[in-house]
N, C-alpha and C positions, 0 to 999 in steps of 0.2 A: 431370593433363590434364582441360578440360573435355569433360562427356560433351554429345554434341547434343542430349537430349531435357531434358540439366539445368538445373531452375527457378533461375533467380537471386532471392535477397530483398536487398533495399537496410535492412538496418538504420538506425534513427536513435537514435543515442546511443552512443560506447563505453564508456560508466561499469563499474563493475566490474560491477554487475549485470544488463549486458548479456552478461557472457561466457557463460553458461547457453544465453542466446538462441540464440549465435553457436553452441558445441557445438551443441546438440541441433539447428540446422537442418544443419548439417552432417552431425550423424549419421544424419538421414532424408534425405541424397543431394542437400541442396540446396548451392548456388552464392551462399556469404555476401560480402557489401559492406557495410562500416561506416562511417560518415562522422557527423564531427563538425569543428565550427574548432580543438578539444585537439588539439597536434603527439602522438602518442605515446597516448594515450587507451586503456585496460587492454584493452578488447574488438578495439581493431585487431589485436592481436597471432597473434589466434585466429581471424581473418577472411582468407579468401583473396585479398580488396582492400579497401582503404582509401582517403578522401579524405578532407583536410583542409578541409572546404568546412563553415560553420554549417548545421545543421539548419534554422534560421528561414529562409535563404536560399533560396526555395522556385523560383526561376528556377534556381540553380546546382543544385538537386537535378533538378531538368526536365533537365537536360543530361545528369547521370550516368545517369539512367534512359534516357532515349537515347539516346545512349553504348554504356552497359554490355545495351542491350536486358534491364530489371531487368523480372521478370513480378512481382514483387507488394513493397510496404511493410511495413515490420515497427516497431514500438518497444512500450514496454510500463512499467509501471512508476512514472511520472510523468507531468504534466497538459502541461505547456508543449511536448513531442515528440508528444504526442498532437492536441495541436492541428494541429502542422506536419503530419504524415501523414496529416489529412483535408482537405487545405487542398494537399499535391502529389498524394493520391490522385486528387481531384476531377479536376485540371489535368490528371492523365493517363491518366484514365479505366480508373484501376486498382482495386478491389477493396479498402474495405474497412469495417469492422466495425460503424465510429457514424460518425454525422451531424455537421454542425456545429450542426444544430437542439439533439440529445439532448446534447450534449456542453455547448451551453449552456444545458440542466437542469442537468446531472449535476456539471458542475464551479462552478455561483454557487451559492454556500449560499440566499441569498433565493429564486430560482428554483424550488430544490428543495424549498423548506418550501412553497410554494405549488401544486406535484404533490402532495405529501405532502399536503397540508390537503385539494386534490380527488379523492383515494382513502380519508378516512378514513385516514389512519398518522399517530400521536399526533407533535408533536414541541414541542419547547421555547418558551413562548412569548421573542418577540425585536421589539425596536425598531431600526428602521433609520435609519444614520446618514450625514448625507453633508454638502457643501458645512460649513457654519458648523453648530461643537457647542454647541446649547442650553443653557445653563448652567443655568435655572431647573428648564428639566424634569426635566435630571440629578439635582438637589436632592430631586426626591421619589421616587428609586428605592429600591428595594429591594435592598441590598450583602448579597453579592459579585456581580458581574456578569462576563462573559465577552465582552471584544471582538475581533472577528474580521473581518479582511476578506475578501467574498462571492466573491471569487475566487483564492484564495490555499491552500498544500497545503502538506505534512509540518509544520505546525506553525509557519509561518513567519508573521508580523505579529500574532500573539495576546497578548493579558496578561489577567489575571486581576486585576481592579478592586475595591478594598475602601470608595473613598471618593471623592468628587468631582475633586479633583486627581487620583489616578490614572487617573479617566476620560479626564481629559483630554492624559496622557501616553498610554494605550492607544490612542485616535481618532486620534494625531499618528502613532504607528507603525502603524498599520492603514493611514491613506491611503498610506504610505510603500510599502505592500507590496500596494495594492489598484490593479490598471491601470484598471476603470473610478470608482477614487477614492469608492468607497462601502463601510461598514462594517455588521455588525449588535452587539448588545450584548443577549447571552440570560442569564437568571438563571443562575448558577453552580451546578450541583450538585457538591459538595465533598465525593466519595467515590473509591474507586480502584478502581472497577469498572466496565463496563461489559458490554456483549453485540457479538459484531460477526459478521453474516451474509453467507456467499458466495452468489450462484448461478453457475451455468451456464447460455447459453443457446445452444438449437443449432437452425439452421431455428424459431425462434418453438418452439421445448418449453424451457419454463424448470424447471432442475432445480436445486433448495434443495440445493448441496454441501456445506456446514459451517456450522454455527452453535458458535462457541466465546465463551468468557468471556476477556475482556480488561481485563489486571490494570495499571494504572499507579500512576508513583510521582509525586510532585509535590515538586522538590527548591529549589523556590525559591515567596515569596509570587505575586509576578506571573507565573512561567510557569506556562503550560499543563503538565498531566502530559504523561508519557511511557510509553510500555509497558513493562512489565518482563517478561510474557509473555503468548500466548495461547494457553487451554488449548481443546483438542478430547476430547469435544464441549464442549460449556457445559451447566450442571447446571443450566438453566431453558428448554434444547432445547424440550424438549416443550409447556409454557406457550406461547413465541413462534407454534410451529407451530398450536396451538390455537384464540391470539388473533389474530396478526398476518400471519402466513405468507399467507393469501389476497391479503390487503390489497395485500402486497408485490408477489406476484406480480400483480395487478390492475396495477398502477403499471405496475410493466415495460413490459406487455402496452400500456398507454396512450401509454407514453413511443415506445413502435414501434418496442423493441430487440427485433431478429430472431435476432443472434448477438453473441456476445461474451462479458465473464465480469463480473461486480458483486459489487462489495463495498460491504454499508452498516452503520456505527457506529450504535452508540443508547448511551446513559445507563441505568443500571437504577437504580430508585428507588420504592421501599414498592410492588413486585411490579407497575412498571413500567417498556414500553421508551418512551424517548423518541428516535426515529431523528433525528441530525444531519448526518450525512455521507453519500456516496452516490458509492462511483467507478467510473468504467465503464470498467474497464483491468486487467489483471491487479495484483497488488497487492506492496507492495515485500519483503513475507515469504517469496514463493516457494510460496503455498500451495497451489501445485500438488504439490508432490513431495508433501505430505502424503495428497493425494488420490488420487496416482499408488499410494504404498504399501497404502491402503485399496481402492482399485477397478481396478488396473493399467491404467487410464486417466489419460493423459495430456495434460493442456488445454491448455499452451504447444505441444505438436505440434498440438494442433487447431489452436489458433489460425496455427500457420503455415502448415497446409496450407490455411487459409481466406484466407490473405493470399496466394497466389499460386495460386489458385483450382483446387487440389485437392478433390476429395469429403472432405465430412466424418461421412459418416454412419456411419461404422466407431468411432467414439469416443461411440459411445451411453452416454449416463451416466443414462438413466430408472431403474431398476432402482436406483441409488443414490442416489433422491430423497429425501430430510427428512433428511439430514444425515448419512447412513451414514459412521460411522464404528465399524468394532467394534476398533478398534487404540486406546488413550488414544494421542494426541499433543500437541505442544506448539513453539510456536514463541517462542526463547527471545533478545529483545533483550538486548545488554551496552552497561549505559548506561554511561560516561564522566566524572570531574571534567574540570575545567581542566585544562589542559598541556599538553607539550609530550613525549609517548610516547617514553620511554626506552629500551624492551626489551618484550619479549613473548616469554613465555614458556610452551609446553603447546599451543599452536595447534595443530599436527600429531598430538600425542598426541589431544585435543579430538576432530578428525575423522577419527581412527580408530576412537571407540566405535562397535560396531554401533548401535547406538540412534540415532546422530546421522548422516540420512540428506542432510543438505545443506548449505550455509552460504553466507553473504557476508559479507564484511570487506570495510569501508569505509574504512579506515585502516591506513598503514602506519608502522614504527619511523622516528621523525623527523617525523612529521604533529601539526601544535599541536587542542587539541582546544579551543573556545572555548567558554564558557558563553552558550548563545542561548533554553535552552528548548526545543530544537526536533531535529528527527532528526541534526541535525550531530554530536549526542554522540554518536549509535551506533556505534560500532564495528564492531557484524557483529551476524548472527541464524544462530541455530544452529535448524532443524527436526530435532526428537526425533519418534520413533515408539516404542512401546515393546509389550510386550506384555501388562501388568499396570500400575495407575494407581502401584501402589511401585513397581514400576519405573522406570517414570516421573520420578517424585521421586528417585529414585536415581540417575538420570544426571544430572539439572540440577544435584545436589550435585555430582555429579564434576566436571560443566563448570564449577562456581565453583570447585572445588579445585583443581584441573587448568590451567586458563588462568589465565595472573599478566602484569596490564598496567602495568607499572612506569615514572615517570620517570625524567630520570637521578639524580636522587638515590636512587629507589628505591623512593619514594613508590607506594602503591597509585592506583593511578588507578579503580577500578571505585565508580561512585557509591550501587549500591543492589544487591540480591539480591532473584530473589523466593522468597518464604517461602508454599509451598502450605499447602495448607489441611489441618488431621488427616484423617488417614483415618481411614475407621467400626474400631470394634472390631473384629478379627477380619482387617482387610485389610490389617493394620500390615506 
């Protein structure tokens, strides 16, 4: 039974990665609604009401909030529900996080290298592409190149260019996947590493939550890599915070993000970051549980109690500022071949190790898995805490040994393992 004084959230999206959402507002006593155009959608199940209505439909969300007397907007996770929730927020003058101004910084790649160039943050240089591809000018680049469309997220419309014909297949699929029909094309660094940085931000105090090392595999010539884990902290923490950490935070602070949570990508290359990416939304690894286990704060409760305009000042995370982490973690993607998922095997055993504090699975037994490049291969992310870095290493082997993703013939479906790095003498 509803309580009177209980806060309703209007979820958008019930993807599986919305069920976390949908619990935890539940468990801090709020009054969940999930709506998407999916009949059936995994997060309605776990939601006290549901509607079948699209997210984009921002007149048919005006009603349910009307309706349902909904006090605040919730989604999280990806760019296209983030839009919709500053776009019905507006309309009904509810509460929430970013602007449509910062949101188009934060989500066009050109946009943002153009913040970035006005704080001083290093980033890759890039040539913009749009209308008709110059054939001649493409002649005199420099291969391999990376083409991307400036509006576009998990990896969706990129290829990896080695020679002029390929450019001009990568341009054909970028506009394909770019809504305002413009690309860019940045020199390719051709390593499988990068750096990727959180903050926090609470009332305008921006707090650096994790800086890790971000490991990918690259399983084909034209796709983009993909992660194969991220390790906490990153063992050039301290460098970033030295060189660049101001920088970042200057941006924020410019960008006139007052609350919310950022996550931004860089490249590392001969003891440099070069920042490309920049999302202003919680991020799809769940790196909050990580943070929760490090500082027994919780950021998706923040974030909900700011979305239907609860105080947030009880989720102080100053005191955890430049990256406090003293637990090694790791958040561990299972990337995918082709197919057509057989069987799976060891799930259950999986998220019973102590070590493995949370997970998402995006796939179930019977789900074709297609070869795109892109987060469609992922299967799930497993978040590891551990209490020693062999540790550490010792459960990701279990979790490869442990979990068996088979077609039906029986075929291994898992496309790649990450293989950490030697421990120092002595910590073996």
């Amino acid at each position: 039974m509803e309580k009177v004084d209980q806060k309703k959230i209007l979820v958008l999206g019930g993807t599986k990665h919305m069920i976390n959402v949908v619990e935890t507002a539940k468990r801090m006593g709020m009054s969940t609604i999930v709506v998407d155009n999916v009949i059936g959608s995994p997060a309605k199940s776990y939601a006290d009401k549901s509607f079948n209505t699209s997210t984009a439909d921002i007149e048919g969300l005006a009603k349910i909030v009307q309706q349902e007397k909904v006090d605040g907007v919730f989604t999280a996770f990806e760019d296209i529900n983030t839009w919709n929730a500053v776009a019905l927020c507006k309309k009904m003058d509810l509460p929430f996080y970013a602007t449509e101004e910062q949101l188009g910084i934060t989500s066009n790649k050109d946009k943002f290298k153009e913040i970035c160039r006005r704080f001083d943050v290093p980033v890759i240089e890039e040539k913009e592409l749009a209308g008709e591809l110059e054939e001649t000018a493409v002649a005199t680049w420099e291969f391999p190149v990376i083409i991307k469309p400036v509006d576009s997220y998990a990896s969706k419309g990129i290829t990896v260019c080695y020679d002029t014909e390929e450019v001009k297949e990568g341009f054909a699929k970028a506009m394909d996947f770019s809504k305002s029909k413009k690309a860019i094309a940045e020199r390719f660094i051709d390593n499988s590493y990068g750096v990727q940085m959180f903050y926090t931000i609470q009332n305008s105090n921006i707090v650096l939550t994790a800086v890790c090392d971000r490991y990918v595999y690259k399983h084909s010539k034209e796709h983009p890599p993909l992660p194969t884990a991220m390790v906490f902290p990153s063992k050039h923490q301290d460098t970033f915070i030295e060189t660049l950490d101001w920088r970042i935070r200057d941006m924020i602070n410019g960008i006139g993000i007052e609350n919310g949570t950022v996550f931004i990508q860089s490249l590392y290359e001969d003891d440099n970051f070069y920042i490309y990416e920049m999302g202003f939304r919680l991020s799809g690894e769940q790196h909050y549980h990580i943070i929760e286990k490090q500082t027994d704060i919780n950021i998706l409760e923040m974030m909900l109690d700011f979305a239907v305009s609860n105080p947030i000042d009880k989720y102080d995370l100053r005191e955890y500022d430049n990256g406090h982490m003293p637990l090694p973690s790791c958040n561990l993607p299972i990337l995918l071949k082709g197919g057509i998922i057989g069987e799976i095997r060891g799930l259950e055993e999986v998220k019973a190790l102590p070590e493995v504090i949370s997970c998402v699975i995006n796939v179930d037994q019977g789900d074709e898995v297609i070869v795109t490049g892109s987060y469609t291969q992922m299967f799930g992310r497993f978040n590891i805490v551990a209490n020693s870095t062999a540790e550490l290493y010792e459960t990701i082997e279990n979790v490869y040994n442990i979990l068996q993703i088979t077609t039906k013939a029986g075929e291994d479906m898992l496309l790649t393992k990450f293989v950490p790095e030697p421990l120092p003498i002595g910590q073996e």
